[in-house]
C-alpha positions in Angstrom: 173.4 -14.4 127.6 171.3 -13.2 125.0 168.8 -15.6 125.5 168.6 -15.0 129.1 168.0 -11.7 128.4 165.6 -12.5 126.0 163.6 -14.7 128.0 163.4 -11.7 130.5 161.9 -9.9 128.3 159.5 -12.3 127.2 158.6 -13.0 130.7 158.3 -9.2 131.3 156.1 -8.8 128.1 153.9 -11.5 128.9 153.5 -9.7 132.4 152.1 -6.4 131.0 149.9 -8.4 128.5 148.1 -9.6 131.6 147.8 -6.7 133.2 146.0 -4.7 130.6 144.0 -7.8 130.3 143.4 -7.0 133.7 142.9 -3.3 133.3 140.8 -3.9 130.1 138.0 -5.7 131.9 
């Protein structure tokens, strides 16, 4: 369960990362 949840959150992180990628350029 924990590393579901952790994947989520992995997933999610990975998510914002390439939107401020986005937002940077």
């Amino acid at each position: 369960m924990y590393s579901r949840a952790d994947r989520l959150l992995r997933q999610f992180s990975l998510k914002l990362n390439a939107d401020s990628i986005v937002f940077d350029e």
